[in-house]
C-alpha positions as CSV (number, residue, x, y, z in Angstrom):
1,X,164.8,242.1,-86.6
2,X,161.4,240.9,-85.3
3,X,160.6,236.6,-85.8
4,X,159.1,235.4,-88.9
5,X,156.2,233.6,-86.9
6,X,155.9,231.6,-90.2
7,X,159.4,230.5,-91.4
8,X,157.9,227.6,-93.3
9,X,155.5,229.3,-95.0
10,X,155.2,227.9,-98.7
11,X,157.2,224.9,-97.6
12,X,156.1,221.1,-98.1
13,X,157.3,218.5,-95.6
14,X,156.9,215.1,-95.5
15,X,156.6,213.4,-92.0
16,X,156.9,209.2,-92.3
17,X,156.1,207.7,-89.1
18,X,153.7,210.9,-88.6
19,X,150.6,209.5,-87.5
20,X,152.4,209.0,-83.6
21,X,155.2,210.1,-81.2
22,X,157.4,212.1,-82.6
23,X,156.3,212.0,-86.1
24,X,153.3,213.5,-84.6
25,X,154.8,216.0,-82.7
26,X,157.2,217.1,-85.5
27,X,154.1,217.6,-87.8
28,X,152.4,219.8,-85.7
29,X,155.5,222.2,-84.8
30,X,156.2,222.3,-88.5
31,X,152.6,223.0,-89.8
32,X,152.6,225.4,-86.6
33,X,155.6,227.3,-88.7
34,X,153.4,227.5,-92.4
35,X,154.5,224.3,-93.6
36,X,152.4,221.7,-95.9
37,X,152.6,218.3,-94.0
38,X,151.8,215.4,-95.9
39,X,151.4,212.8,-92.5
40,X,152.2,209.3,-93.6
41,X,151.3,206.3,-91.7
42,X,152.7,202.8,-92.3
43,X,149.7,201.4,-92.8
44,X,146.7,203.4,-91.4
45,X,145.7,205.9,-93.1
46,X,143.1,206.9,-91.1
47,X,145.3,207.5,-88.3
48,X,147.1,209.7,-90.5
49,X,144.3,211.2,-91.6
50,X,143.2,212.0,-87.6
51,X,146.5,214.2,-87.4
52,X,146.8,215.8,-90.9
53,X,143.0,217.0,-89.7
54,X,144.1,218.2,-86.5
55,X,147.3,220.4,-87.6
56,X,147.1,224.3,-87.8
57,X,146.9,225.8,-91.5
58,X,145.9,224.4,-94.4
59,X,146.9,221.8,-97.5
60,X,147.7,219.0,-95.0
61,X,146.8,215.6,-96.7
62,X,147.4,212.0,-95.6
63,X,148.8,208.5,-96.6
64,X,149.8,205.6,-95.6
65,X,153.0,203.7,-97.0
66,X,155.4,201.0,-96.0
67,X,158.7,202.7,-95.5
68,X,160.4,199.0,-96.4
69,X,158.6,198.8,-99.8
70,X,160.7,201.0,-102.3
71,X,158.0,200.4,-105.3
72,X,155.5,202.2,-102.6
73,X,157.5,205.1,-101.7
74,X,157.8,205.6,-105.2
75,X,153.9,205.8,-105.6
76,X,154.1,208.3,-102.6
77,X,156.5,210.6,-103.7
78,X,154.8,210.7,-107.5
79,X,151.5,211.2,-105.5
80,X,152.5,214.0,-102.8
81,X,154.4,216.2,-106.0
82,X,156.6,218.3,-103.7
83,X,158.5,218.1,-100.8
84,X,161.2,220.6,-99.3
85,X,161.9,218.4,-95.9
86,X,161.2,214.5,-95.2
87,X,161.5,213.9,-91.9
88,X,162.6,209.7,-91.8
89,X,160.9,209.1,-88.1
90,X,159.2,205.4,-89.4
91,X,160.6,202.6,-87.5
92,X,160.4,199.6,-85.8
93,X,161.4,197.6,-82.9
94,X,160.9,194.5,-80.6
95,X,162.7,194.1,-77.2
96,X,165.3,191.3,-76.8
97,X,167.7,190.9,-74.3
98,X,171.2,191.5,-75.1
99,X,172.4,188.3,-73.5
100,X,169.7,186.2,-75.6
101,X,171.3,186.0,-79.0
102,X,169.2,182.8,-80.0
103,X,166.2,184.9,-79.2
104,X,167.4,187.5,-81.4
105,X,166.3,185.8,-84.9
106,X,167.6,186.0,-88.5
107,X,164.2,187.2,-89.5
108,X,164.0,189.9,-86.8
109,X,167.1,191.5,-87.5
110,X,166.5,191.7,-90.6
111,X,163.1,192.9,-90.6
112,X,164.7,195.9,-88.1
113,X,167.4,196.6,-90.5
114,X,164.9,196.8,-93.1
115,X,163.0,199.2,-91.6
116,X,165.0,201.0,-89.6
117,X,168.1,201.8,-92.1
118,X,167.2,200.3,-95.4
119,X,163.9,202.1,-95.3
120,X,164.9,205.6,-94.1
121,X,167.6,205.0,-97.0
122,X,164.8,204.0,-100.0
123,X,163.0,207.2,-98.5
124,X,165.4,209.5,-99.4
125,X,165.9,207.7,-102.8
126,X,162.1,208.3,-103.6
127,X,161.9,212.1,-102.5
128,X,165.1,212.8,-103.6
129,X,164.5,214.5,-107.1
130,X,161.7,216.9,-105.2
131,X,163.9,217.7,-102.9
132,X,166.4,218.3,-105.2
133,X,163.8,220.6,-107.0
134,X,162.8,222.2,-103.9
135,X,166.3,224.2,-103.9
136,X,166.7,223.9,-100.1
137,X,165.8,220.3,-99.8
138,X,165.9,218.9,-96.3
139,X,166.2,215.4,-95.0
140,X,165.6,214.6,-91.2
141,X,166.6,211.2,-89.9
142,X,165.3,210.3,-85.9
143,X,167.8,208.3,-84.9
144,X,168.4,206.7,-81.0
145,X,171.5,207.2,-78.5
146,X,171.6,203.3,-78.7
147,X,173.2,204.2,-81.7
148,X,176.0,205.1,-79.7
149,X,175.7,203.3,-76.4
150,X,175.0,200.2,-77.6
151,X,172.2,200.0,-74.7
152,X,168.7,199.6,-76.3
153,X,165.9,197.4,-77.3
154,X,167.8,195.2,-78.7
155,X,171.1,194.5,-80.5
156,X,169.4,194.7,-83.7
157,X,167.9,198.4,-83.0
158,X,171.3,199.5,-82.0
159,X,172.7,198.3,-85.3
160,X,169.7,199.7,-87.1
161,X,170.6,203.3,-85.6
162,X,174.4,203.2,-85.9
163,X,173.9,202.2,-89.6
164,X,171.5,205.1,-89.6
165,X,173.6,207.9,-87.8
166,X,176.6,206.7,-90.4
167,X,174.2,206.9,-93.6
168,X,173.3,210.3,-92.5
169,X,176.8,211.4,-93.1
170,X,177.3,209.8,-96.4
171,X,174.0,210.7,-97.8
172,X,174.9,214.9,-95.9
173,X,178.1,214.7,-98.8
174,X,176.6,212.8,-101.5
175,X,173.3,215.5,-101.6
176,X,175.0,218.3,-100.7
177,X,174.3,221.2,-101.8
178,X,171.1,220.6,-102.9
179,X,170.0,218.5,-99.6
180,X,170.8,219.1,-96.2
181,X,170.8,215.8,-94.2
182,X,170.7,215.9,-90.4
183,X,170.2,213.0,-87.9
184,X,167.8,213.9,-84.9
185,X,169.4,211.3,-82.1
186,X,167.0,211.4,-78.8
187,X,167.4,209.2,-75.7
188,X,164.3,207.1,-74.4
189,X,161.3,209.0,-75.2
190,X,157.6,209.2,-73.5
191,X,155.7,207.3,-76.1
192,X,154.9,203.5,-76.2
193,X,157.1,202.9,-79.4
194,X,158.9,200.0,-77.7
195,X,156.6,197.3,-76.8
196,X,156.3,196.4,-72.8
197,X,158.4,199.1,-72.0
198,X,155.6,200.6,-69.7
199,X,155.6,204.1,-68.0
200,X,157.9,203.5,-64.7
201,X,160.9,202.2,-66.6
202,X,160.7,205.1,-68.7
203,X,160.7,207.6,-65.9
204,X,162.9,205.8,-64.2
205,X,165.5,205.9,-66.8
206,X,164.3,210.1,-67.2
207,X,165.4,210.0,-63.3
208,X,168.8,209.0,-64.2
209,X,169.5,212.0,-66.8
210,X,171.5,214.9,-65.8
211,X,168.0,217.2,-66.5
212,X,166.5,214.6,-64.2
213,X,163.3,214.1,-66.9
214,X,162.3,212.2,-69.6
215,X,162.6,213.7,-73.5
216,X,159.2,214.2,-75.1
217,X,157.8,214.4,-78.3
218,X,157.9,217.7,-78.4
219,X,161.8,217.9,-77.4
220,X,163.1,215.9,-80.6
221,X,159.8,218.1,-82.6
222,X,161.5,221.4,-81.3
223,X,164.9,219.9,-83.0
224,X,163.8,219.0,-86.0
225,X,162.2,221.9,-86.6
226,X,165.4,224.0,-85.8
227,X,166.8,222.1,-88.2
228,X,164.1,223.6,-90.8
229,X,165.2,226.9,-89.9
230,X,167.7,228.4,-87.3
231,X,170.6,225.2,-88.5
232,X,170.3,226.4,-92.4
233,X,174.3,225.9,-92.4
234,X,174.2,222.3,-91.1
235,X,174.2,219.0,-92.4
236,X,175.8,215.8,-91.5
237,X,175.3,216.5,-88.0
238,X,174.2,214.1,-85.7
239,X,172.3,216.2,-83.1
240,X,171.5,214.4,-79.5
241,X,168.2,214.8,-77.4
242,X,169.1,213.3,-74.2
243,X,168.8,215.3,-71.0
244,X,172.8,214.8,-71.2
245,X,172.2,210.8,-71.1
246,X,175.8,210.9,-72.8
247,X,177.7,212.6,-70.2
């Protein structure tokens, strides 16, 4: 049987965090595949508006929305009218040695937690009932290994991701079968999402993998769209992208 070249096709997905990395990247594979995307940024729209007008096909709009302000996802979801997938790739982080737990702040865990777990969390709240609607609704949550290594930015963004990998599997049973949930989990990735991380300590840490490279973008994109289409019987999965960083 030949390859739909256009699995998507008729589909509506939602992309927070899309206007960078691998919000980016996962809105172009998917609008690649006949999807909708509706590209929210946090707070640009305009750079949202840059990638929704660079993506193949056609009824691409933009937005921008706080993922940590429930009362504006609501607005979002009342204003996009449809969605079959939300992909949860928003997030935040700032570097703090492990060792330093007075640098490591009340109000900076908190503000991670917020965005990184509570966030994702009021995101599927909002788009829940159009997913619901949708018949195959999706949800997508980009997750880290730190979840799972403990080794990240900082404590607080581990915590933020284990919280995450662990809501994916109550939120997979409480949705199902109406909404898939699957958790996207990649290893350090070529973008500048972590502050002063620059180039050479990423590809140094890309050295250390067994695939002896970096994951892209486009690795974790290629993922989450799988999960769009080939994965149809999944959910509650958490799925690694790490060059076998795990082994």
């Amino acid at each position: 049987m030949p390859l739909n070249p256009a699995p998507l096709a008729g589909r509506h997905a939602v992309v927070l965090g899309g206007s960078s990395g691998i919000g980016a990247a996962s809105a172009r594979l998917l609008a690649q595949a006949g999807a909708a995307i509706a590209v929210v940024a946090s707070r640009d729209a305009q750079k949202a508006r840059g990638i929704a007008d660079s993506l193949e096909g056609s009824g691409h709009s933009f937005h921008a929305c706080a993922i940590e302000d429930s009362a504006a996802l609501a607005r979002l979801a009342a204003a996009v009218g449809r969605a079959d997938i939300l992909v949860n790739s928003a997030g935040f982080t700032q570097p703090v040695p492990h060792g330093d737990l007075d640098a490591l702040t009340d109000d900076l865990f908190d503000r991670v937690l917020q965005v990184n777990t509570r966030g994702a969390f009021a995101a599927v709240r909002a788009f829940a009932p159009l997913l619901r609607q949708s018949g195959a609704g999706l949800v997508v949550n980009i997750s880290s290994l730190a979840a799972t290594t403990g080794s990240g930015s900082s404590i607080a963004y581990c915590a933020s991701k284990a919280g995450m990998d662990v809501m994916g599997l109550s939120l997979a049973r409480a949705l199902a079968p109406a909404i898939r949930v699957l958790t996207v989990s990649p290893a350090t990735v070529d973008t500048d999402f972590v502050p002063g991380r620059d180039k050479a300590a990423r590809e140094k840490q890309g050295r250390a993998t067994p695939l002896g490279r970096l994951c892209t973008p486009e690795d974790v994109a290629a993922v989450v769209l799988a999960c769009a289409t080939t994965l149809a019987y999944s959910t509650g999965s958490v799925i690694q992208v790490d060059g076998g960083r795990h082994l």
